[in-house]
KOLTITOR-285638 format. One record per residue: residue in three letters; x, z, y of N, C-alpha, C in turn. Coordinates in Angstrom, 2 decimals, decimal comma, always signed. Example, Ala and Ser with C-alpha at 12.3 -4.5 7.8 and 13.67 -1.06 7.14 Angstrom:
 residuo    n_xx    n_zz    n_yy   ca_xx   ca_zz   ca_yy    c_xx    c_zz    c_yy
     ALA  +13,19   +7,80   -5,69  +12,30   +7,80   -4,50  +13,20   +7,80   -3,30
     SER  +12,85   +7,08   -2,25  +13,67   +7,14   -1,06  +12,90   +7,87   +0,03
// end
This chain:
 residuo    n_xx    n_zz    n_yy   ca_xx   ca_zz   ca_yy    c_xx    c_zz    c_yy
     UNK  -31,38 +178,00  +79,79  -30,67 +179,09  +80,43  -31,56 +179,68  +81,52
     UNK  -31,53 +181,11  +81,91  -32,60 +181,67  +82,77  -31,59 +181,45  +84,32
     UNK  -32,77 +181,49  +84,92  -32,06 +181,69  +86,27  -30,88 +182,49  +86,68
     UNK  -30,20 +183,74  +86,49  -29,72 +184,70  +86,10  -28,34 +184,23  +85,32
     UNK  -28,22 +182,98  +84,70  -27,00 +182,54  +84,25  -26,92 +182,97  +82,88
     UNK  -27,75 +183,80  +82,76  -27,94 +184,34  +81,48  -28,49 +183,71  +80,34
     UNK  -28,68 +183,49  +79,01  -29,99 +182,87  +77,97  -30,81 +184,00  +77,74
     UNK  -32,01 +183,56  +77,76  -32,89 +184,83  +77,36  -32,91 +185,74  +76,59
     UNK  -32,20 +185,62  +75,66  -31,66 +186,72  +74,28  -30,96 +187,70  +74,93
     UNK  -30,42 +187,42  +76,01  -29,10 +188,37  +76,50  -30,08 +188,98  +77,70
     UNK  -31,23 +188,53  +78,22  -31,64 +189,33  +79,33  -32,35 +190,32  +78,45
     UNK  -33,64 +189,61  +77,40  -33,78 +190,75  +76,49  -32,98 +191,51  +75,94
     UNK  -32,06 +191,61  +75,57  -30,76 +192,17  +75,10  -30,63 +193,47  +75,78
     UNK  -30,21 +193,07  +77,32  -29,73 +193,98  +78,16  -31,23 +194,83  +78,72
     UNK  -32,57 +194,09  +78,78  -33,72 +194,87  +78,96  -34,00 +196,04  +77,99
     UNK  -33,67 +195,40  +76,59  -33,75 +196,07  +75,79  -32,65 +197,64  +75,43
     UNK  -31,88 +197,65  +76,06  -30,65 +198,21  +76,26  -30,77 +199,51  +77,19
     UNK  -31,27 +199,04  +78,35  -31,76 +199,82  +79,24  -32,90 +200,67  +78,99
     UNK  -34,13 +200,01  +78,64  -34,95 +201,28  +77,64  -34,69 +201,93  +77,11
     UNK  -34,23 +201,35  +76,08  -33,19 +202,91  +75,34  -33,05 +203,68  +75,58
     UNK  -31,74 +203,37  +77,13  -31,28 +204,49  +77,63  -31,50 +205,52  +78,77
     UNK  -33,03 +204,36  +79,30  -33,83 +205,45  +79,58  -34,59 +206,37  +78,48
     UNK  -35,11 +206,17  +77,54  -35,33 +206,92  +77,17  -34,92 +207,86  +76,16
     UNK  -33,72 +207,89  +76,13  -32,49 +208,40  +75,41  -32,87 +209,29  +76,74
     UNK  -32,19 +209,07  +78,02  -32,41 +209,92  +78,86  -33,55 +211,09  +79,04
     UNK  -34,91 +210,85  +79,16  -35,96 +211,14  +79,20  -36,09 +212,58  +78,20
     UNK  -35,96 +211,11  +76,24  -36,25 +212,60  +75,29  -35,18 +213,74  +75,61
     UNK  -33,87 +213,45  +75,95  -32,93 +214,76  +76,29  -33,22 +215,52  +77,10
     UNK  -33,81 +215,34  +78,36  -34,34 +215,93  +79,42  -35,55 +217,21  +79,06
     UNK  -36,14 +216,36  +77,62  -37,07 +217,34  +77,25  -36,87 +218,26  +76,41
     UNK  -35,80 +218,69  +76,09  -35,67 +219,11  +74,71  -35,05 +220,60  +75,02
     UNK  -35,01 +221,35  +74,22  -34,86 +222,52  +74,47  -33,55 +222,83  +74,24
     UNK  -32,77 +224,06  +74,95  -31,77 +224,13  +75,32  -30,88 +224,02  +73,92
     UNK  -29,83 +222,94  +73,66  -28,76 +222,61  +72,88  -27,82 +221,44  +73,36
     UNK  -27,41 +221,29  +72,31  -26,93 +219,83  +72,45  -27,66 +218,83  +72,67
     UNK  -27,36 +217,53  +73,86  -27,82 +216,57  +74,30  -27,64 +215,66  +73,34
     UNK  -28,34 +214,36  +73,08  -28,05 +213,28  +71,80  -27,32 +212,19  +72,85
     UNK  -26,55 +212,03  +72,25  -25,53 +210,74  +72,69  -25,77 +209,84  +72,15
     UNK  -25,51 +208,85  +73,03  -26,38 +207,21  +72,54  -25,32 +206,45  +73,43
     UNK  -24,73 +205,46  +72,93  -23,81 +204,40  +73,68  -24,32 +202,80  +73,25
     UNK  -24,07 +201,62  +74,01  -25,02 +201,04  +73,74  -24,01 +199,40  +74,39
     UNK  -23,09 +198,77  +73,30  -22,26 +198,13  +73,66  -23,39 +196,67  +73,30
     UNK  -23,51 +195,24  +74,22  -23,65 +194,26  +73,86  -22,72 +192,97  +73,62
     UNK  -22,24 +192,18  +72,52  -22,04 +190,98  +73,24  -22,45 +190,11  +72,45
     UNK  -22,89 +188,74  +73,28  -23,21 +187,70  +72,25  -22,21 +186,48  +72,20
     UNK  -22,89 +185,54  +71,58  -21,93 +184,52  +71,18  -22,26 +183,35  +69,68
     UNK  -21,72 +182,34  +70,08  -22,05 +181,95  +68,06  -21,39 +182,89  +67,36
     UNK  -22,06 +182,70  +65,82  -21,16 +183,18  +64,92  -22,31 +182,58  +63,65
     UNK  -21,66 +182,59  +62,40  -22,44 +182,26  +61,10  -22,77 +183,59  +60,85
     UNK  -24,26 +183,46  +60,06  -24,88 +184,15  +59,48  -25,52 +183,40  +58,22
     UNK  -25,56 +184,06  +56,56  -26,03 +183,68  +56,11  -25,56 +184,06  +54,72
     UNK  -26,26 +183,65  +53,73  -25,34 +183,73  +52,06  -24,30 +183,56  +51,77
     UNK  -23,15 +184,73  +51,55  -22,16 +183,74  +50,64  -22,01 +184,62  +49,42
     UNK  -21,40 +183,92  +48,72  -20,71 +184,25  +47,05  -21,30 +182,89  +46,22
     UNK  -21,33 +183,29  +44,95  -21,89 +182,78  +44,07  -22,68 +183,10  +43,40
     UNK  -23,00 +182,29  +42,24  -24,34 +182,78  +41,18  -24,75 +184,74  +40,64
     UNK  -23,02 +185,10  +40,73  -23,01 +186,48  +39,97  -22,98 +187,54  +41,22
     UNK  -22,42 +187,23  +42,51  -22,41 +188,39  +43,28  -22,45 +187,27  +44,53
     UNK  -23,95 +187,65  +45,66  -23,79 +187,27  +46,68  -24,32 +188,29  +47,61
     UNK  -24,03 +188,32  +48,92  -23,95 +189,04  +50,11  -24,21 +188,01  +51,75
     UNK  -24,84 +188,85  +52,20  -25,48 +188,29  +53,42  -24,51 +189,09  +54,77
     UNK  -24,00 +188,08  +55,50  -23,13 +188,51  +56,13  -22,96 +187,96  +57,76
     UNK  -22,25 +187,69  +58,71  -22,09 +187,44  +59,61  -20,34 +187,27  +60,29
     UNK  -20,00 +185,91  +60,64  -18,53 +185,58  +60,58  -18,25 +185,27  +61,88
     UNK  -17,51 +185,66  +62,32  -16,96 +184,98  +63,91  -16,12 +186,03  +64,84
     UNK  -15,51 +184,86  +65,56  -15,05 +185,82  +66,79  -15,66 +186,89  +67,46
     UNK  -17,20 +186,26  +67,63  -18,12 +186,77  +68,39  -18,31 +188,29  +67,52
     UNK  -18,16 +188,06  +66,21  -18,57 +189,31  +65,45  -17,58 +190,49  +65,08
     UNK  -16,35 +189,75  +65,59  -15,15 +190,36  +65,47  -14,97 +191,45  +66,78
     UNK  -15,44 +190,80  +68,06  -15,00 +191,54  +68,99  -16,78 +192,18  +69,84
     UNK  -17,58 +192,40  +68,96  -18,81 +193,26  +68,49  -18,27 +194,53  +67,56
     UNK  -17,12 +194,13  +66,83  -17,07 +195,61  +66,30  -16,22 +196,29  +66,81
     UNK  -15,35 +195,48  +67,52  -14,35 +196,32  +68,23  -14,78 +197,01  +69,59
     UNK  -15,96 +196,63  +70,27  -16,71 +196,78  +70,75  -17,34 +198,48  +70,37
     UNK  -17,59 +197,91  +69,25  -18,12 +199,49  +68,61  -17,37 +201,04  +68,03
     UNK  -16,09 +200,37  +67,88  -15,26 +201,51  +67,39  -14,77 +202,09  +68,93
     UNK  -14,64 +200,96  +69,81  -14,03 +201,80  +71,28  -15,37 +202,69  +71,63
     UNK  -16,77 +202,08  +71,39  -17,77 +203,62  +71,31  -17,32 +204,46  +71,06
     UNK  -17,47 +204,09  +69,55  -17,48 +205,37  +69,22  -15,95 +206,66  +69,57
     UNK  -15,45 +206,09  +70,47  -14,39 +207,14  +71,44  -14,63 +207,56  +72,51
     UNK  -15,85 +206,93  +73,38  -16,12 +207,25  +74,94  -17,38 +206,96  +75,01
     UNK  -18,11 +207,90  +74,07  -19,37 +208,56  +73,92  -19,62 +209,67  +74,99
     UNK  -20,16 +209,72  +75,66  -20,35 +210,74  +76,99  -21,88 +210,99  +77,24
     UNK  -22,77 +212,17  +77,63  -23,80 +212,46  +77,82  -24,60 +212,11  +79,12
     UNK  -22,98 +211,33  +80,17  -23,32 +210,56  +81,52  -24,07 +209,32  +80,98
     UNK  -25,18 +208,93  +81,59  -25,51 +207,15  +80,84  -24,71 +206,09  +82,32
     UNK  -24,00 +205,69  +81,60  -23,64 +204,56  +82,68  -23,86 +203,28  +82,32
     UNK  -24,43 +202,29  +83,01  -24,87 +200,98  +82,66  -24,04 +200,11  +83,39
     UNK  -23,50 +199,10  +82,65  -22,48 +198,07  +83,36  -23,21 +196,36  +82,89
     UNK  -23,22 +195,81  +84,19  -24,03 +194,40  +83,60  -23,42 +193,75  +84,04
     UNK  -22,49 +192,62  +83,72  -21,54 +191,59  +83,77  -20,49 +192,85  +84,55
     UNK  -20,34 +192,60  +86,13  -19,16 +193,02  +86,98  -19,74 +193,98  +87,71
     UNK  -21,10 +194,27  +87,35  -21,61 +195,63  +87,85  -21,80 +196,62  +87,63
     UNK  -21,49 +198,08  +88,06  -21,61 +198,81  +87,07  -22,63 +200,23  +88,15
     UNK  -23,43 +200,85  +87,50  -24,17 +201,76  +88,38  -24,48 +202,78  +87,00
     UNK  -24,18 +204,01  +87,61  -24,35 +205,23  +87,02  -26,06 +205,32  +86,73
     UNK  -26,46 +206,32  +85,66  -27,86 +206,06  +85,71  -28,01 +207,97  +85,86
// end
């Protein structure tokens, strides 16, 4: 576990997160007068299985869990409060960017 309380997957995670949206920020800044690109950028982790299932005639590679359950729900509330503001929230913090 990192100092931070965090595991390293999740600091990369959230490092990785933040690039983005800087530069989500950045290319919009440059672009010529239209529409801005919207980018929302939900994390969470957690166990969950990953791996083969079916049988001999039809199999599929998939991912099972709570953790994966409330990752998509995660994603459909995106995709409703998509906004061209970038706001970044990290655990109980939250700062406008």
């Amino acid at each position: 576990m990192h100092a931070s309380g965090l595991f390293r997957f999740d600091v990369r995670a959230l490092a990785c997160a933040s690039d983005l949206l800087d530069s989500m920020e950045e290319w919009n800044s440059k672009r010529a007068l239209g529409a801005r690109l919207k980018v929302a950028i939900d994390i969470h982790t957690g166990p969950c299985f990953c791996g083969v299932v079916g049988d001999e005639t039809r199999q599929e590679f998939t991912v099972l869990g709570s953790t994966v359950n409330i990752a998509a729900r995660l994603e459909e509330t995106t995709k409703r409060r998509v906004s061209t503001k970038c706001t970044r929230v990290f655990g109980n913090e939250r700062c406008a960017a």
